[in-house]
N, C-alpha and C positions, 0 to 999 in steps of 0.2 A: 701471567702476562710477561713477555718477554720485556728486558729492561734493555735500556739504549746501551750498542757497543758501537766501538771504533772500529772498524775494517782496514779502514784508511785515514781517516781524520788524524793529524797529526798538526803541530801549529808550530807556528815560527815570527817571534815578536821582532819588528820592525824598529830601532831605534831613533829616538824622537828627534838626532840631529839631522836625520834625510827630510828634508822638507817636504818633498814631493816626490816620488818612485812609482816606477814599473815594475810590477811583478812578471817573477819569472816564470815561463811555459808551466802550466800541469797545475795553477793554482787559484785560489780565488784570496782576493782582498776581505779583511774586516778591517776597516779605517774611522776614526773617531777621535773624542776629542779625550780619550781616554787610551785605546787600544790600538793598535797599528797592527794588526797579523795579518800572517800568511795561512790560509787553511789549505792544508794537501789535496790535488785532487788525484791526478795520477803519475806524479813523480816515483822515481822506485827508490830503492838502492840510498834512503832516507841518511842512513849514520855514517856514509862518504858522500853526501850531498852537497857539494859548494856549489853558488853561484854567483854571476856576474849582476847585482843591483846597479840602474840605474837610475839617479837622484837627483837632485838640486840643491842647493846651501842657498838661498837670498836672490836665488836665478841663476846660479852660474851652474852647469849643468857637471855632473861627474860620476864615476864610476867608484864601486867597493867591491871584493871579494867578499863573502860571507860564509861560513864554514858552519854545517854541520854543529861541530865541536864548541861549539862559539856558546858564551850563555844566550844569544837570543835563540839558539839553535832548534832544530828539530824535534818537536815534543810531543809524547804519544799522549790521547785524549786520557782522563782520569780510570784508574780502576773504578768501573761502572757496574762490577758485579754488586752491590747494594745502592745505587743511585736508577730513580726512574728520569732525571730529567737533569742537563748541564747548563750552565753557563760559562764562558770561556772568556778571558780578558788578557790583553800584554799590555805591560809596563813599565819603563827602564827603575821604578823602586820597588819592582817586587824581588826577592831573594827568596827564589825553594828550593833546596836540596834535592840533587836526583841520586840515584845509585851508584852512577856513576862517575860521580864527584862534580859533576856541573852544576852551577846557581843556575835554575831555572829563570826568567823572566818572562815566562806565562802562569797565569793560574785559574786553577779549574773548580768552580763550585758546582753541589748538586743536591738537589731535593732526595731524600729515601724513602717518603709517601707514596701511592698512588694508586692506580687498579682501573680510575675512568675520570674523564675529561674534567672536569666540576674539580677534582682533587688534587688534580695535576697542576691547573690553572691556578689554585689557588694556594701550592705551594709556590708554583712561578712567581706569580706577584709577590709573596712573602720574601722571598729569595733576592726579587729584581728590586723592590722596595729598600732594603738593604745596603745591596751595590751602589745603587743609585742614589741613595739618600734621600728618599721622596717618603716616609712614611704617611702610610692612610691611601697614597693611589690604589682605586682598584681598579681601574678600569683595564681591563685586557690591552686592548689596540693602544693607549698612552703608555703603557709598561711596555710593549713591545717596540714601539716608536722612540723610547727613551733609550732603551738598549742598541736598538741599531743606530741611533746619533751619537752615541757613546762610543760604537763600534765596539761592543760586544757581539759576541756569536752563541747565542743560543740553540738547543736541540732539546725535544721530547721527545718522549719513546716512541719506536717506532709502532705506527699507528693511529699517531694521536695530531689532532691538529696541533703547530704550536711548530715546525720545522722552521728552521732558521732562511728568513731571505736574503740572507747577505750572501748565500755560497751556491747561486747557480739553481736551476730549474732541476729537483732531483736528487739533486746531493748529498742531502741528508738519510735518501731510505735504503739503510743498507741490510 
C-alpha cells in the first residue's frame, strides 16, 4: 500500500495576534481554537513566497507582509516515507527545528501502522485522542469533529476514507 505523500501540501501557521484574516489566492484555511494554517493548494515558487495578509486587531482592519523565511513560514508536509496517516497543527508555542535554521511553528504527527480501514481508524483515534486530550473517545465522526474544531488538518493514505474536510473538495488525493 502506497503510504500518504505530499505533492503539494505544504503549511504556513497563522499567528494568534491576527484576529481575523483572509487568506491568500491558492490556499485553504485550517482555523480553530488551537491551529491557524495555511494549507498550499496551488501557490508555486513556495521559499520566495511573501504575501500581503489581511487581518483585524479588536476590529480595526490592517495589513502585514509575511515572508516565506518567517518562523510561521512555508513548511513541507512530514517525511511520510514510514507514516500511513498525518495530523498537522500551527502554534505560536511550538518550536521545531528545520534544516535550514528556521524554528518551525507547525507540527506534524503520524501513525506507521496500517494496511486497511479498521487499522488505520484506529491508529487515528489513538493519535487524535492524544492531541486532543480526550482519552477513551472512539468514536470515529467525534474524533474527527474534534479535530476540525481544533482546526487541525488531518490526511490518510491515499485511498482510504478519513481525507481531511477542511481543504476543499479533492485536495487531499494526490
Amino acid at each position: 500500500m502506497a503510504t500518504t505523500t505530499f505533492a503539494v501540501r505544504q503549511f504556513f501557521n497563522i499567528a494568534s495576534e491576527y484576529d481575523t484574516f483572509t487568506a491568500p489566492t491558492g490556499t485553504y484555511v485550517v482555523t480553530g481554537s488551537v491551529s491557524r494554517l495555511l494549507v498550499n493548494n496551488n501557490r508555486t515558487n513556495l521559499a520566495n513566497d511573501s504575501f500581503v495578509l489581511s487581518y483585524s486587531v479588536g476590529g480595526t482592519p490592517a495589513t502585514v507582509t509575511l515572508n516565506s523565511n518567517s518562523p510561521q513560514g512555508w513548511w513541507p508536509g512530514a517525511d511520510t516515507a514510514n507514516l500511513y496517516g498525518i495530523i498537522v497543527g500551527g502554534n505560536d508555542s511550538y518550536a521545531n527545528p528545520s534544516p535550514d535554521g528556521r524554528t518551525s511553528t507547525v507540527s506534524v504527527w503520524g501513525w506507521d501502522v496500517g494496511g486497511d480501514q479498521p487499522t488505520n481508524d484506529a491508529a487515528f483515534i489513538e493519535l487524535a485522542n492524544y492531541l486532543l486530550g480526550t482519552p477513551g473517545e472512539d468514536d470515529l465522526v467525534t474524533i474527527k469533529e474534534g479535530l476540525v474544531a481544533a482546526g487541525y488538518y488531518y490526511q490518510y493514505p491515499v485511498g482510504f476514507d478519513g481525507q481531511s474536510p477542511n481543504t476543499g473538495t479533492g485536495s487531499d488525493v494526490l
